[in-house]
Backbone as CSV, one residue per row, in Angstrom:
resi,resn,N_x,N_y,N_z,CA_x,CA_y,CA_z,C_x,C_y,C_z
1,UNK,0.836,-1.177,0.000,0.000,0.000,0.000,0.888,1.249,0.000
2,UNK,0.481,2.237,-0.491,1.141,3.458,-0.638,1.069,4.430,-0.113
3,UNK,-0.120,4.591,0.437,-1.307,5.142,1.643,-0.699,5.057,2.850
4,UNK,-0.635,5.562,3.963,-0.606,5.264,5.221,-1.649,5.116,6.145
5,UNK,-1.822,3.827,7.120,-2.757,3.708,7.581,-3.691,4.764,8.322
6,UNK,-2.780,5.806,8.526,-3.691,6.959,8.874,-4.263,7.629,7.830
7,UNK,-3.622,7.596,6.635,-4.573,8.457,5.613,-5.801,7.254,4.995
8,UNK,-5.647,5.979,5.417,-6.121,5.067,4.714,-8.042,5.054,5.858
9,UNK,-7.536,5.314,7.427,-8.688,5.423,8.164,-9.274,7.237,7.994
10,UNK,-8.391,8.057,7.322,-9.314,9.146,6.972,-10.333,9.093,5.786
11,UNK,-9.721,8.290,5.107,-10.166,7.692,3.654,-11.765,6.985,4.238
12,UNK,-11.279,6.448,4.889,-12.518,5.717,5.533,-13.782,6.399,6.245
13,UNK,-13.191,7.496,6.911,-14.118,8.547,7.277,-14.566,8.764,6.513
14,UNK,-14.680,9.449,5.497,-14.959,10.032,4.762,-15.645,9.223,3.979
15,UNK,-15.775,7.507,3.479,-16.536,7.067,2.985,-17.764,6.992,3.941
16,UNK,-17.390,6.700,5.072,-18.602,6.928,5.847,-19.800,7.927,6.108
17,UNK,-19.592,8.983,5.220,-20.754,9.731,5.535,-21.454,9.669,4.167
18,UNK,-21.220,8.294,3.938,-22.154,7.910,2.274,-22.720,6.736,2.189
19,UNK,-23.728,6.310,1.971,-24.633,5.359,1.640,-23.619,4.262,1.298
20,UNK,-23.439,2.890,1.704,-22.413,1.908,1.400,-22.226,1.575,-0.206
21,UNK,-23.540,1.606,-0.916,-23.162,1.648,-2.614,-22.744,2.670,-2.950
22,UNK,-22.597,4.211,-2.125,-22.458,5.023,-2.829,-20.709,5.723,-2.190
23,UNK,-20.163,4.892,-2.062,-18.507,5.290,-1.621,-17.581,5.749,-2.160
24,UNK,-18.125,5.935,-3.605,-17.498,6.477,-4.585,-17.662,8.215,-4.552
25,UNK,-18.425,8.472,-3.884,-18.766,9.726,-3.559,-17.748,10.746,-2.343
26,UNK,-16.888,9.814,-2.119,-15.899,10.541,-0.637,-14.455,10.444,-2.234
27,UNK,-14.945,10.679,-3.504,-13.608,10.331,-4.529,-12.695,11.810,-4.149
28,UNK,-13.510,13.130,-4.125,-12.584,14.356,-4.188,-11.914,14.190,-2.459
29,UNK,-12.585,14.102,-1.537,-11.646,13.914,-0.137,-11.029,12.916,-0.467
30,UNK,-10.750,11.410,-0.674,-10.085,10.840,-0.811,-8.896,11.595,-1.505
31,UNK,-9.062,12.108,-2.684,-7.916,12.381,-3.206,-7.413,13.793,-2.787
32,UNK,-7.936,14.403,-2.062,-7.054,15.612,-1.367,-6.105,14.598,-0.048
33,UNK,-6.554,14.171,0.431,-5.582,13.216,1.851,-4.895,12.322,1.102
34,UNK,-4.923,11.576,0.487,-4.122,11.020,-0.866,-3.053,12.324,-0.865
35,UNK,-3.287,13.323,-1.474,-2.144,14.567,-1.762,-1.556,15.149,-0.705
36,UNK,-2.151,15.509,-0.286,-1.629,15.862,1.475,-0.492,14.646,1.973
37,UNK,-1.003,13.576,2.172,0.129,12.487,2.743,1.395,12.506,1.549
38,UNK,0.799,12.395,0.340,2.021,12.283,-0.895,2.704,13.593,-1.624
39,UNK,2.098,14.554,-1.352,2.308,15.403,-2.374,2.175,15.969,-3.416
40,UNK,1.853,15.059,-3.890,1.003,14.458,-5.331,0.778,13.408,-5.466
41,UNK,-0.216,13.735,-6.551,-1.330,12.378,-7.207,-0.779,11.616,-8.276
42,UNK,0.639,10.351,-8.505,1.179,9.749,-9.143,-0.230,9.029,-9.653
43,UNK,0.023,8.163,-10.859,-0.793,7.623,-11.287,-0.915,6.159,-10.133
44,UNK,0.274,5.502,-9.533,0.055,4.501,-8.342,-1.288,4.771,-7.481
45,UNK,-1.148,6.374,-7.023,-1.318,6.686,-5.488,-3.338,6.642,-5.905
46,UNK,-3.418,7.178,-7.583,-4.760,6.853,-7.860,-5.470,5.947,-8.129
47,UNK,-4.306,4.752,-8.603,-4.766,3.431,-8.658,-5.084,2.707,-6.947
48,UNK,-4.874,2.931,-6.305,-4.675,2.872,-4.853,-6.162,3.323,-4.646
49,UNK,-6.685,4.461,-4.879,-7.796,5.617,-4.251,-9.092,4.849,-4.513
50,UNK,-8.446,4.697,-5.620,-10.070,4.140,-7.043,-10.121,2.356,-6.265
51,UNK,-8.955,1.438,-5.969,-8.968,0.641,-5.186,-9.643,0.406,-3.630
52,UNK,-9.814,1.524,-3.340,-10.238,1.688,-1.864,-12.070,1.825,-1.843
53,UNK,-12.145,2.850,-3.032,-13.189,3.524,-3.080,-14.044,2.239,-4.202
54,UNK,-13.419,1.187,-4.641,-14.046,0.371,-5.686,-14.682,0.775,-6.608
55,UNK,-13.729,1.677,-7.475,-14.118,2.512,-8.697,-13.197,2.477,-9.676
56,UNK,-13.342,2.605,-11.034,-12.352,2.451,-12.342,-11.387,3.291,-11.992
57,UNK,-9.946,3.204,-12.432,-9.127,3.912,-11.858,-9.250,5.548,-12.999
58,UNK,-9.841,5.035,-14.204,-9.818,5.653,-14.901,-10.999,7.178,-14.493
59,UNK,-12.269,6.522,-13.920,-12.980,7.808,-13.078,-12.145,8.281,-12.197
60,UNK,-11.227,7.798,-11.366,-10.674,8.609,-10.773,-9.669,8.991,-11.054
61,UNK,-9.190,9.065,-12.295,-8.165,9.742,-13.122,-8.960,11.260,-13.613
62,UNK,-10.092,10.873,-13.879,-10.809,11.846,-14.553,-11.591,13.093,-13.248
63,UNK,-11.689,12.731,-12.381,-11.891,13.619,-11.367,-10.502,14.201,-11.148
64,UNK,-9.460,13.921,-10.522,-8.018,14.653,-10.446,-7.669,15.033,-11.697
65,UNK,-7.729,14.961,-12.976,-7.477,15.858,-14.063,-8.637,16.787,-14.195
66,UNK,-9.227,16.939,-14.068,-10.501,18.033,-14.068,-10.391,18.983,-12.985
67,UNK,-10.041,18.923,-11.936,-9.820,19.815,-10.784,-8.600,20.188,-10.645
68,UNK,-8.783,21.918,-10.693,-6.763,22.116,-10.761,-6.442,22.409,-9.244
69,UNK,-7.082,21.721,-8.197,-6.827,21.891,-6.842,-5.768,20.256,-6.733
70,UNK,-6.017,19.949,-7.634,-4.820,18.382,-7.172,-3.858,18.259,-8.451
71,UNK,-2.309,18.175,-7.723,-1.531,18.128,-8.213,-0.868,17.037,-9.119
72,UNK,-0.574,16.374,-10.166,-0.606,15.599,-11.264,0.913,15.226,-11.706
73,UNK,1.600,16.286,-10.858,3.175,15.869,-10.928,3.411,16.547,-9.690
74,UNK,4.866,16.483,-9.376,5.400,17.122,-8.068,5.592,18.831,-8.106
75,UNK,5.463,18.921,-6.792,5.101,20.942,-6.661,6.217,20.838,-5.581
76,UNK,6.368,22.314,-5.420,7.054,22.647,-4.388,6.668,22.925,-3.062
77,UNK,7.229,22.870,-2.209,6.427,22.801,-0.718,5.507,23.539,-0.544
78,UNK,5.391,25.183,-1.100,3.930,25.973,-1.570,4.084,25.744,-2.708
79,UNK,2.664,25.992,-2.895,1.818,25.921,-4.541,1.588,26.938,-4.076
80,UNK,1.640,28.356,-4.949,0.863,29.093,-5.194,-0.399,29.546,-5.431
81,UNK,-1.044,29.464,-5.891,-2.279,29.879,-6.850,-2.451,31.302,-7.038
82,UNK,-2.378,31.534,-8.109,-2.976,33.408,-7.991,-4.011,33.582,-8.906
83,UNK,-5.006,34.123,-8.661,-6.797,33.855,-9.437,-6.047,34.708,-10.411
84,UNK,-6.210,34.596,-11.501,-6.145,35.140,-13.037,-7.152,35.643,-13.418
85,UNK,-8.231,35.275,-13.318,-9.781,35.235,-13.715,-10.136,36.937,-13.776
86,UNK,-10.916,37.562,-15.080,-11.058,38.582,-15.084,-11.289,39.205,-13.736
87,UNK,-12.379,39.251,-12.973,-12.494,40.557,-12.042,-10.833,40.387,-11.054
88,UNK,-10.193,39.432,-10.588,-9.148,39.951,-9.746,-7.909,40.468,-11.062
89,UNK,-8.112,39.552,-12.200,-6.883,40.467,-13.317,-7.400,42.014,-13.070
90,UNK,-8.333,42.486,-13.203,-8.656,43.660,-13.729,-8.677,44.611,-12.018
91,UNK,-8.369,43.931,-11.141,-8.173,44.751,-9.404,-6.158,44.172,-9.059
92,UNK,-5.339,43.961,-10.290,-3.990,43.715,-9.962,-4.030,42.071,-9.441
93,UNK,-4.420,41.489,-10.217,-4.307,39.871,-10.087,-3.153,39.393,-10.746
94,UNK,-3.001,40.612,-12.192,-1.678,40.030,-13.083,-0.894,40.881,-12.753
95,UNK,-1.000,41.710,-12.103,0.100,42.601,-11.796,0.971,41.951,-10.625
96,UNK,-0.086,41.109,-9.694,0.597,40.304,-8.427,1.219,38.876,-8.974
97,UNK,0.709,38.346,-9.766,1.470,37.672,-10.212,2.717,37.744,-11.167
98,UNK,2.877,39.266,-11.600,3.877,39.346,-12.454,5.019,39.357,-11.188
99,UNK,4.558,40.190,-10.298,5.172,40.418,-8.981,5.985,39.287,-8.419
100,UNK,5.019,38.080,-8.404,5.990,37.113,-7.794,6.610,36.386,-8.714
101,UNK,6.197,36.338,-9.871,7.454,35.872,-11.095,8.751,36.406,-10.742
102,UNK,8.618,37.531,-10.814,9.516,38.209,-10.540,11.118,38.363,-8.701
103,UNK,9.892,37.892,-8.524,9.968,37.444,-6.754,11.109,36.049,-6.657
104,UNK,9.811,35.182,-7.308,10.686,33.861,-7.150,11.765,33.544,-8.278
105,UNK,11.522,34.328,-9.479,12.416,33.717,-10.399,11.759,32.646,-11.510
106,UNK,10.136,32.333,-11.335,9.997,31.236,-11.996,8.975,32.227,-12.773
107,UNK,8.162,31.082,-13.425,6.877,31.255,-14.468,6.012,30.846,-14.329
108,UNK,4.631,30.869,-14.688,3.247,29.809,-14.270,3.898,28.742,-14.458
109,UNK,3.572,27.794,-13.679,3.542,26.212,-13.928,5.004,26.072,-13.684
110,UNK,6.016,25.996,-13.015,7.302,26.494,-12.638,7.728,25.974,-11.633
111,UNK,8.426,25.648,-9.970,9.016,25.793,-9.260,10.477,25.840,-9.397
112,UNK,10.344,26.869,-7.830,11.867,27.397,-8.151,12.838,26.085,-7.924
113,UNK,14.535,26.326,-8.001,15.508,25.194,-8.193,15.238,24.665,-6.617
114,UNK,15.296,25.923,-5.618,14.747,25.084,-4.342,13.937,23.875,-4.031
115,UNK,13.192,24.092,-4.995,11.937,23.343,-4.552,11.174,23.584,-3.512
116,UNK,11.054,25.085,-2.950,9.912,25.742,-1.914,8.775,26.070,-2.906
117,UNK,8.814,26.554,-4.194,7.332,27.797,-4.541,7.128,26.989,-6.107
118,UNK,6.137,26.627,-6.231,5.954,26.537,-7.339,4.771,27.290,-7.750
119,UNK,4.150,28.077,-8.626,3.666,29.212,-9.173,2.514,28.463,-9.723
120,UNK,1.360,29.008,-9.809,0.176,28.162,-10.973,-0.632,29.711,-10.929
121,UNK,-1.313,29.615,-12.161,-2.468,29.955,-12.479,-4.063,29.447,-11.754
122,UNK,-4.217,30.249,-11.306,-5.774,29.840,-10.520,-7.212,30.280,-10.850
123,UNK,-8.142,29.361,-10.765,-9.409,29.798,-10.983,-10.194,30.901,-10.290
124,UNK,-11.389,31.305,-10.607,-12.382,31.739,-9.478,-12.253,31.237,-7.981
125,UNK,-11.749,32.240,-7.128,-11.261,31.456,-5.943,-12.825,32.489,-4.572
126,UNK,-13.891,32.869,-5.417,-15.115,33.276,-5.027,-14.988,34.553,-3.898
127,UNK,-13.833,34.934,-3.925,-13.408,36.834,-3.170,-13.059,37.673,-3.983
128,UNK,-14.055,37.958,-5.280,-13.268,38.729,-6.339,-13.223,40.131,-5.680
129,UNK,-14.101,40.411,-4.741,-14.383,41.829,-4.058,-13.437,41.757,-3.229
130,UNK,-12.322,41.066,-3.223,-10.805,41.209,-1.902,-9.809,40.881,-2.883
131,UNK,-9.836,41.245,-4.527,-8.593,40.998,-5.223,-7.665,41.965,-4.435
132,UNK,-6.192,41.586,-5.034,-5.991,40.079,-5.574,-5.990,39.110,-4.802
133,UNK,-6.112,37.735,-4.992,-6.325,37.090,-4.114,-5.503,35.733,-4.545
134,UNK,-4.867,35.300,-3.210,-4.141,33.935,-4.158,-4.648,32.548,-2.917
135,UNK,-3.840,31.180,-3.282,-4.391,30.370,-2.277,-3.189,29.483,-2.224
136,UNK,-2.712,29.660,-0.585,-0.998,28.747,-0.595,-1.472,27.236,-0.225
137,UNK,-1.007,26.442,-0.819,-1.503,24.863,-0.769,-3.175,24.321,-0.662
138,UNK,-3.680,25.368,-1.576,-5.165,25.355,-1.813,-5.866,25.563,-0.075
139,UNK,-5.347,25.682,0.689,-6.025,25.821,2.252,-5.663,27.044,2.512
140,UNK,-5.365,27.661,2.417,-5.045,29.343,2.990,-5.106,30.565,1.930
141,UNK,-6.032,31.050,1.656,-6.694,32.318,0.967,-6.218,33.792,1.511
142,UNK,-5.096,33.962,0.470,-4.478,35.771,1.013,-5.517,36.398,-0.032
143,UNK,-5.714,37.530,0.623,-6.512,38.482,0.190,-6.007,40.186,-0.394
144,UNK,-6.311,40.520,-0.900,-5.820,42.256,-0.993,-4.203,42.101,-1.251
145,UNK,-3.796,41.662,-1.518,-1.939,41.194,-2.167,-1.266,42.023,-2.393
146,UNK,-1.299,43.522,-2.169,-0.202,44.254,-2.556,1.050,43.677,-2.149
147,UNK,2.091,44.469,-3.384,3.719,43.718,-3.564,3.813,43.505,-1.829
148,UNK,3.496,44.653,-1.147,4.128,44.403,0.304,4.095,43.026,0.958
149,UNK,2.774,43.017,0.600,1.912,42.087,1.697,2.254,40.243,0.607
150,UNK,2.836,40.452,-0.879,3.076,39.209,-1.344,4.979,39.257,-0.968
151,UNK,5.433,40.300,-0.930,6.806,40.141,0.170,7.088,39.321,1.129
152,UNK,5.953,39.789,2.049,5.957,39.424,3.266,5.378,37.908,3.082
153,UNK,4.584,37.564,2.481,4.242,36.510,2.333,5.164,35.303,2.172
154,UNK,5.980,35.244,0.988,7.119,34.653,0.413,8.048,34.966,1.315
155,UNK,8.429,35.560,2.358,9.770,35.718,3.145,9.182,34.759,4.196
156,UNK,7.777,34.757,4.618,7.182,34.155,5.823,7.267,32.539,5.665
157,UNK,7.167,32.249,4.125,7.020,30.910,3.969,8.675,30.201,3.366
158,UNK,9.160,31.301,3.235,10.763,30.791,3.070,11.249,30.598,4.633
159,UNK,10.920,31.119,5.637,11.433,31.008,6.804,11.090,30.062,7.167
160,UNK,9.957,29.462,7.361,9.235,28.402,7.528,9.804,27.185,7.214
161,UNK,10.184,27.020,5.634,10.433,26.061,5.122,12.203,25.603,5.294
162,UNK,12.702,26.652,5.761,13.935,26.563,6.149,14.133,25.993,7.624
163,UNK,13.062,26.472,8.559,12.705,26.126,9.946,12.239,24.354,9.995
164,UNK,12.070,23.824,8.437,11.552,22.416,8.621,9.810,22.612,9.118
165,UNK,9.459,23.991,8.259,7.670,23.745,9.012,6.886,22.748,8.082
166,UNK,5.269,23.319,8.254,4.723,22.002,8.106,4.417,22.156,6.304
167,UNK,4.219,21.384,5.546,3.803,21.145,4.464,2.243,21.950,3.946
């Protein structure tokens, strides 16, 4: 197994709040704790998911390629996200992301040689009225991003990651 038995009894939670034919329905939590424990979603770790959940591996290929909240190759300890999407482009969405191009050194779809930041393009992240807005490992939503405040951001999570913090 590839899973760890603790991500394997969260897995399980989570089928549990579904009708026993219908377990295929805990597929998107499964595969966020799947990513969380791994990092990413290798094609193994989904053959594994779709195994648990007793589903084609191929549906659950097709749920993790459809959602750009799960990762499909390896990222850097942050993922970025910065909403692109007209209303935060048009309140400095591309201006903050030119910002941290610039910052880290990389490009959309990118991490740096470190391997701390890797950069993405992001969807509707539903605070267009708090552009710009980005989301560090899809769980933490910065808001209002001026250069300062994406400075401070990237120095906070370089310290961190140098400190051995958490993923």
């Amino acid at each position: 197994m590839l899973l760890s038995e603790q991500a394997l009894k969260k897995i399980d939670r989570e089928v549990s709040k579904y009708p026993a034919e219908q377990k295929q329905s805990a597929v998107m939590a499964a595969l966020a704790i799947a990513q969380d424990e791994k990092g990413w979603l290798s094609q193994e770790v989904m053959e594994e998911v779709a195994n648990v959940l007793g589903m084609p591996p191929i549906a659950v290929q097709e749920v993790a390629t459809f959602y750009n909240m799960y990762n499909l190759k390896p990222m850097g300890r942050y993922k970025i996200s910065v909403c692109t999407n007209l209303p935060c482009a048009l309140r400095d969405g591309e201006k903050a992301g030119h910002h941290l191009k610039q910052k880290l050194g990389i490009d959309y779809r990118e991490t740096t040689p470190d391997g701390v930041f890797t950069l993405v393009e992001g969807e509707c992240m539903g605070a267009c009225g708090d552009a710009p807005v980005l989301l560090v490992n899809n769980k933490r939503m910065c808001i209002q991003m001026s250069e300062a405040k994406l400075d401070a951001l990237v120095d906070e999570l370089k310290a961190e990651a140098n400190a051995g913090g958490a993923k």
